[in-house]
C-alpha positions as CSV (number, residue, x, y, z in Angstrom):
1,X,0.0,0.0,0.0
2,X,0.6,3.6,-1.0
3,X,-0.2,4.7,2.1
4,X,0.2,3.4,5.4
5,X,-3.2,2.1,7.0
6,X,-2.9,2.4,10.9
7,X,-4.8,0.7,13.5
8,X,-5.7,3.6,16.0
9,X,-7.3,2.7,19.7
10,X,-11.1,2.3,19.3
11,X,-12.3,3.8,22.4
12,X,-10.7,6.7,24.5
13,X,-12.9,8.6,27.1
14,X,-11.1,11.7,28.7
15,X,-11.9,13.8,32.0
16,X,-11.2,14.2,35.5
17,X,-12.8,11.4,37.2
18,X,-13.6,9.0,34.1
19,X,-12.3,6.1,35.7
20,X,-15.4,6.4,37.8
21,X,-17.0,4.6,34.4
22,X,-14.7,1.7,34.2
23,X,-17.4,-0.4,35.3
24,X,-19.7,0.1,32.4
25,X,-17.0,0.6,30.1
26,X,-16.6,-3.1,30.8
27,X,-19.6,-4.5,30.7
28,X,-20.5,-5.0,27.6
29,X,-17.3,-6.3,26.9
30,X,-17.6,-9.5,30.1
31,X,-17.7,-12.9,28.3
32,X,-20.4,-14.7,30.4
33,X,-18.9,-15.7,33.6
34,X,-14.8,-15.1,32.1
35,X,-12.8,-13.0,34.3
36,X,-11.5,-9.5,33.6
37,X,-8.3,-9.5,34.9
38,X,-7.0,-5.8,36.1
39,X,-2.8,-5.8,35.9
40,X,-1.9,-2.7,38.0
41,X,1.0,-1.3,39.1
42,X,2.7,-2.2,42.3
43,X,2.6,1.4,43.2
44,X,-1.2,1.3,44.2
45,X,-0.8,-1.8,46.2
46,X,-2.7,-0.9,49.5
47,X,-3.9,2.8,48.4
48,X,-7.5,3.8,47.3
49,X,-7.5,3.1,43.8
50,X,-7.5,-0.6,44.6
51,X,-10.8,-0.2,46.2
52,X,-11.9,1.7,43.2
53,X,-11.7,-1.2,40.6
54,X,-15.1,-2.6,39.8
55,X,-14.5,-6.2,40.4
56,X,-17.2,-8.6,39.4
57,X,-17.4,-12.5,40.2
58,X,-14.0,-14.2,39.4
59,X,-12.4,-10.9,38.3
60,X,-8.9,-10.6,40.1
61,X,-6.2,-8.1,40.5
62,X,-2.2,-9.4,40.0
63,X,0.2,-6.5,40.8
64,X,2.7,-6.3,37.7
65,X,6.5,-6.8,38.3
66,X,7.9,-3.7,37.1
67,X,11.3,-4.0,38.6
68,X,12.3,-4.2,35.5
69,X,10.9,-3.6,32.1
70,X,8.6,-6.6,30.3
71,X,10.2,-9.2,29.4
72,X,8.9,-11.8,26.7
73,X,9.3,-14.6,29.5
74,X,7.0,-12.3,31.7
75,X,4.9,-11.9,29.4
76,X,5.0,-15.5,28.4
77,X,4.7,-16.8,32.1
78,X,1.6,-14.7,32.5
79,X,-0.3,-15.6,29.8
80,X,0.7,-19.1,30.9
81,X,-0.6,-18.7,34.2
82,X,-4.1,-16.7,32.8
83,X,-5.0,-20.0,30.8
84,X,-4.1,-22.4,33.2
85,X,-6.6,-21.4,36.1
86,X,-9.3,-19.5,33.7
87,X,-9.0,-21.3,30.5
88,X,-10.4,-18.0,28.8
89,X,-10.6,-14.1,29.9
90,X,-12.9,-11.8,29.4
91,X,-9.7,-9.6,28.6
92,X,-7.1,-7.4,30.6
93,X,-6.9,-4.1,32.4
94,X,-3.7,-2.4,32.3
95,X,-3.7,0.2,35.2
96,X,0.3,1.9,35.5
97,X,2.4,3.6,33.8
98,X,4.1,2.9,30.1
99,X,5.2,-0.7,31.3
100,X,2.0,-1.9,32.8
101,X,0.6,-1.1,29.6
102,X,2.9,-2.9,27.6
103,X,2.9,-6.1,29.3
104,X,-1.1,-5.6,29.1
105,X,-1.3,-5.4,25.8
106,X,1.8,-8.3,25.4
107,X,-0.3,-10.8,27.5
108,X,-3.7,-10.1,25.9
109,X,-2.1,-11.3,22.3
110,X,-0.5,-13.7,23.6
111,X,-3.7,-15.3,25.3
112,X,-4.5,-15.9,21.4
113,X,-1.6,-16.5,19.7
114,X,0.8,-19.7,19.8
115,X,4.6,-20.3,20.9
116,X,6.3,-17.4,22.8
117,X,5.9,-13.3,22.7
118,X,9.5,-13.6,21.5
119,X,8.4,-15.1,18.5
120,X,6.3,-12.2,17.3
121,X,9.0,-9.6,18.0
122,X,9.2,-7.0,14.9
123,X,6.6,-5.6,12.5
124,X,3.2,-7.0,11.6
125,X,4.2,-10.5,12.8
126,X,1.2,-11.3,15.4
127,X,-1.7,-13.3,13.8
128,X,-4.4,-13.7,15.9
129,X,-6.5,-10.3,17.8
130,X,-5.6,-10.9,21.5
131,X,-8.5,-10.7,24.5
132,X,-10.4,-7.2,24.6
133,X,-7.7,-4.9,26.4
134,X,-7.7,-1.5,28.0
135,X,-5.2,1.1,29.4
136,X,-5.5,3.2,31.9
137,X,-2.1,5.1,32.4
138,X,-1.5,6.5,35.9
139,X,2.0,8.5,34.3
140,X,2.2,10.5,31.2
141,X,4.4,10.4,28.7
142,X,5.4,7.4,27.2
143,X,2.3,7.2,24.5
144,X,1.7,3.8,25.2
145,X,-1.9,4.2,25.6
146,X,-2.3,5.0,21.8
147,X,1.0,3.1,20.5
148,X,0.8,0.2,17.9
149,X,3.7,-1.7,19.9
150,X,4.1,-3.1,23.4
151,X,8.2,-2.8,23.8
152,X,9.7,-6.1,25.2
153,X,12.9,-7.8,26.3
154,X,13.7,-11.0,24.6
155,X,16.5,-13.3,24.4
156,X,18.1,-11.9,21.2
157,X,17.1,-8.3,21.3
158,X,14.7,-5.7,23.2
159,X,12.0,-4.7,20.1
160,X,8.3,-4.1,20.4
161,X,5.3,-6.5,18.5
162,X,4.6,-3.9,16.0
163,X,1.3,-4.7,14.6
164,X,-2.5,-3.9,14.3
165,X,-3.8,-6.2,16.7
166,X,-1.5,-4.5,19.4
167,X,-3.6,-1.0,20.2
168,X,-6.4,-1.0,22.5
169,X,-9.7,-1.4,22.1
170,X,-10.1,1.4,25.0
171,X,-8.4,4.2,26.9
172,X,-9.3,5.9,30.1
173,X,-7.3,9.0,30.3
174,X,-7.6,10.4,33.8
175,X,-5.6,13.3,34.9
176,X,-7.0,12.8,38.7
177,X,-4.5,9.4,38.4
178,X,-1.3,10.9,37.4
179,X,-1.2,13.5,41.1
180,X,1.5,12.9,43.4
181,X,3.7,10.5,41.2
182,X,7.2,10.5,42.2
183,X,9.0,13.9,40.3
184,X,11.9,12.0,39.0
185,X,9.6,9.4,38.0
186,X,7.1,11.8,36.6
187,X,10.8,13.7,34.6
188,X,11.6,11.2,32.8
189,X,8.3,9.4,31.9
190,X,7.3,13.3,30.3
191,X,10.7,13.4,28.4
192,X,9.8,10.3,26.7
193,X,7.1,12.3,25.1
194,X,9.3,15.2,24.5
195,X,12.1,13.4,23.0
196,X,9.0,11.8,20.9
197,X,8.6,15.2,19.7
198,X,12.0,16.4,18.5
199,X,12.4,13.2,17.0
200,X,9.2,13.0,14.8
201,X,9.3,16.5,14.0
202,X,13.0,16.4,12.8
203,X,12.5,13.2,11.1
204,X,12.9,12.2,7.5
205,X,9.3,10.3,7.4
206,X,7.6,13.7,9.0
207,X,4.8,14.7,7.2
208,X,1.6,17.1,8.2
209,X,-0.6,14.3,10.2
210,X,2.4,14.0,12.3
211,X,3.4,17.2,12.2
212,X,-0.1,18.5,13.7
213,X,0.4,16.2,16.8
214,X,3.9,16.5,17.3
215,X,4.0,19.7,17.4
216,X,1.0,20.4,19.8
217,X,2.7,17.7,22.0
218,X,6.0,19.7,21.9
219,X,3.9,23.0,23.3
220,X,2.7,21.1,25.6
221,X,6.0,19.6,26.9
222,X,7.2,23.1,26.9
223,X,4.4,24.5,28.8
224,X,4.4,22.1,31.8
225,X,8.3,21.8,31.8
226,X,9.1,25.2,31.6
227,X,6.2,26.9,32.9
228,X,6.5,29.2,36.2
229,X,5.0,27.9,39.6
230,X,4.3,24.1,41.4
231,X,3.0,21.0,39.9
232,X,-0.5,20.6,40.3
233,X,-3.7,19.3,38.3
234,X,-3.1,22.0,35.4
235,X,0.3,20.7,35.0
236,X,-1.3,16.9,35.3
237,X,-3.7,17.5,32.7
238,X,-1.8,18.7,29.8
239,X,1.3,16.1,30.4
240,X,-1.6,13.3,30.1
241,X,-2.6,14.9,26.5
242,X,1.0,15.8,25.5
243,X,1.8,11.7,26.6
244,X,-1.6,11.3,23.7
245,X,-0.8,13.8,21.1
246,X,3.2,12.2,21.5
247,X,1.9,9.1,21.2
248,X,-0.2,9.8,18.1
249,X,2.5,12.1,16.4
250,X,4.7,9.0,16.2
251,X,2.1,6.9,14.7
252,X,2.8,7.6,11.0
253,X,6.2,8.7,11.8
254,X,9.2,7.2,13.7
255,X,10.9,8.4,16.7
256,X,15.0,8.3,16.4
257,X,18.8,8.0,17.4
258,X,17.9,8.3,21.6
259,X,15.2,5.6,21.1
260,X,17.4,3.2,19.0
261,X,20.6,3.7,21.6
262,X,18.3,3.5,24.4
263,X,17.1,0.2,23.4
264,X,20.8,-1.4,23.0
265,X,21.2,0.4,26.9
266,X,17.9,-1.1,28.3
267,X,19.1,-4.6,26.2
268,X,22.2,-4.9,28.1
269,X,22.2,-2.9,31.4
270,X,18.0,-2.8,31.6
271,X,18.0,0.9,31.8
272,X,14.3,1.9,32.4
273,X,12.9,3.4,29.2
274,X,12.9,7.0,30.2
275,X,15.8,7.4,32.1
276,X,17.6,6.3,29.0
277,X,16.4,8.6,26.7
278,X,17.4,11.1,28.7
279,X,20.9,9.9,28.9
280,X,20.9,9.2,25.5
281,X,19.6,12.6,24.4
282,X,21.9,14.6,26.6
283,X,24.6,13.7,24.3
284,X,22.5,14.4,20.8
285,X,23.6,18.0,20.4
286,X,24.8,17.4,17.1
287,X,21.5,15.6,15.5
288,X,19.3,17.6,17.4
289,X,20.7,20.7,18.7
290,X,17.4,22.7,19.6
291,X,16.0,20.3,21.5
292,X,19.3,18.9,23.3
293,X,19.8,22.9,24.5
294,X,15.7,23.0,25.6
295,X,16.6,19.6,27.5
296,X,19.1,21.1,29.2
297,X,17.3,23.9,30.5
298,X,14.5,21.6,31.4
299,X,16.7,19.2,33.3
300,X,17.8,22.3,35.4
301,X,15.1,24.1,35.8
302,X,13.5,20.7,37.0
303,X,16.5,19.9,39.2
304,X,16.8,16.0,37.8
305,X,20.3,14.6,37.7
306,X,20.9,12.5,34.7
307,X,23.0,9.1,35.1
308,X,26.4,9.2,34.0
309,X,29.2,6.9,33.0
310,X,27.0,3.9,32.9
311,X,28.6,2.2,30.2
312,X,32.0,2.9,31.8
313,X,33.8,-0.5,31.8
314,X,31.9,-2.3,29.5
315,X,33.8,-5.0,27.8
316,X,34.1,-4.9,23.8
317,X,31.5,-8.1,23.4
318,X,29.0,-6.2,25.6
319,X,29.7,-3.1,23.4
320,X,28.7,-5.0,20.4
321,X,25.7,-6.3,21.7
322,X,24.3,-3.0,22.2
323,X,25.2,-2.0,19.0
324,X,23.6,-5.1,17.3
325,X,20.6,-4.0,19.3
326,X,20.7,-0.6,18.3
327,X,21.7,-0.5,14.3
328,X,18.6,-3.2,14.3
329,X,15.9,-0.6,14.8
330,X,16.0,0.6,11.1
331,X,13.0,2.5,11.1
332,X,14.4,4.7,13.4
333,X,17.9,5.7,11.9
334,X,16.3,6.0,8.6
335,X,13.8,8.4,10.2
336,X,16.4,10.2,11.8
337,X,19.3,10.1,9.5
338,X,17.7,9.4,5.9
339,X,17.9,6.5,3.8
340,X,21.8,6.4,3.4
341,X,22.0,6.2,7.4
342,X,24.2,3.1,7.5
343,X,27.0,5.4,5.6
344,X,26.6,8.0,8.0
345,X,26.2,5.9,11.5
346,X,29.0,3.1,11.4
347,X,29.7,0.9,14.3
348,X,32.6,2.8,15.4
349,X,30.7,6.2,15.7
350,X,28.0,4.3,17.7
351,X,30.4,2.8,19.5
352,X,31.8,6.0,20.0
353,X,28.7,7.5,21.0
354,X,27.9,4.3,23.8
355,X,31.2,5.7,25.3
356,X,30.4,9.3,26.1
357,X,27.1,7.3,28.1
């Protein structure tokens, strides 16, 4: 096709206190007496929002392991786990930030599709719709409420399952969830969106669809992370529709060099998504000088400290895997760099570039 044909989320309901309506949201979508199963993050474990879920007959709650990012064995192991004591779901609640969500949407396609998440890592390799899913994101930023992919760790590589079966079938955006996340948390979960920004608007794929969400994202961004005052619900709802607009402005675009770095980094050292962007971008002056100097400013007018030196000692072979890792993602260096990309980003400047980390 000409034209790219993208699978967008099919439901999205928006306002302070809309997760008041997850309960007939849901209902339409219960499978007689199937479960729904809600995968929250650990985070809530023992607060209010726990009480809040509209459990019905053999519904249950499991906390999501995010100690690290999903991995295609967690994934695996859940979906595992899911069939063995219900046979069939109703479908499954994400309720967290960016990697609840993934392994939400990983473990509803894998309740219908055969052999291991691993095996469906890449682009449009999934063949079967999973279980009716829904996110509910409790940080902004990451876009994975509206993304086509759910980013995983396999054994070979750390690469999403890019397809049309992956979106949701709903969204509950809820400002009122996001309040009192943890500011370093909160940092580098909004420069995910951000850095989504300069990279689809300075991309070679950009075009006005993109362009209209990017750059209304990027306003956004600049509004809430440059803005005068203290955080509060102001700043709480236009992160959450920045994390959207983000998330849609990459949709018929690509994001770029700090994503496909950061995915050799999380690969090998399992940085956490975010914070690896932002280590990553730090050092991107010369691709994207604008929005490496607005970083800046942001990262000190925020008071975050970025890691440093974390890929000091790292051993050749471990070098190499990163870079395997990285120069994989081709979407992304051709967005960023043009079609001739490999000419201009050799292993030895990537190298080079994993050093300054």
């Amino acid at each position: 096709m000409k034209f790219r044909n993208f699978k967008m989320v099919s439901y999205v309901v928006y306002g302070r206190g809309s997760f008041n309506q997850l309960d007939e949201i849901l209902a339409p979508w219960r499978i007689g007496k199937s479960p729904m199963i809600f995968l929250v993050d650990p985070f809530f474990e023992n607060k209010p929002l726990i009480d809040r879920i509209p459990l019905r007959s053999s519904d249950k709650i499991l906390f999501a392991d995010v100690s690290h990012e999903p991995k295609t064995k967690q994934v695996d192991s859940l979906a595992d786990k899911l069939k063995q004591e219900f046979g069939t779901i109703s479908g499954i609640i994400g309720i967290g930030g960016g990697s609840v969500m993934d392994l939400a949407k990983a473990v509803s396609l894998m309740m219908n599709n055969p052999g291991s998440s691993a095996d469906y890592q890449g682009w449009d390799l999934v063949k079967f719709p999973g279980v009716y899913k829904a996110g509910i994101p409790t940080l902004s930023g990451t876009g994975a409420e509206v993304s086509r992919t759910t980013v995983l760790t396999g054994p070979t590589r750390k690469l999403g399952m890019n397809s049309d079966f992956t979106p949701f079938d709903q969204i509950v955006l809820d400002p009122e969830l996001t309040a009192n996340a943890p500011a370093n948390q909160r940092f580098y979960t909004g420069m995910d969106c951000y850095i989504h920004c300069i990279e689809s608007l300075t991309g070679t794929f950009l075009n006005e669809f993109s362009k209209s969400y990017g750059e209304k994202a990027l306003n956004l961004c600049q509004e809430v992370f440059l803005g005068e005052g203290v955080w509060g619900p102001e700043q709480d709802d236009k992160l959450m529709m920045a994390s959207y607009a983000g998330g849609m402005s990459i949709a018929y675009s690509q994001v770029g060099i700090a994503h496909a770095v950061s995915y050799g980094l999380g690969y090998l050292l399992g940085t956490r998504h975010g914070v690896g962007n932002c280590i990553v971008f730090d050092k991107l002056g010369e691709y994207y000088p604008d929005g490496v100097r607005e970083f800046k400013e942001m990262v000190k007018k925020n008071r975050i400290d970025i890691p440093k030196h974390i890929t000091k000692g790292l051993s050749d072979e471990q070098f190499d895997s990163m870079i395997n890792v990285s120069l994989g993602m081709k979407p992304l260096w051709e967005n960023a760099l043009g079609p001739d990309w490999e000419r201009i980003m050799t292993r030895e400047k990537l190298r080079a570039l994993y050093q300054q980390l």
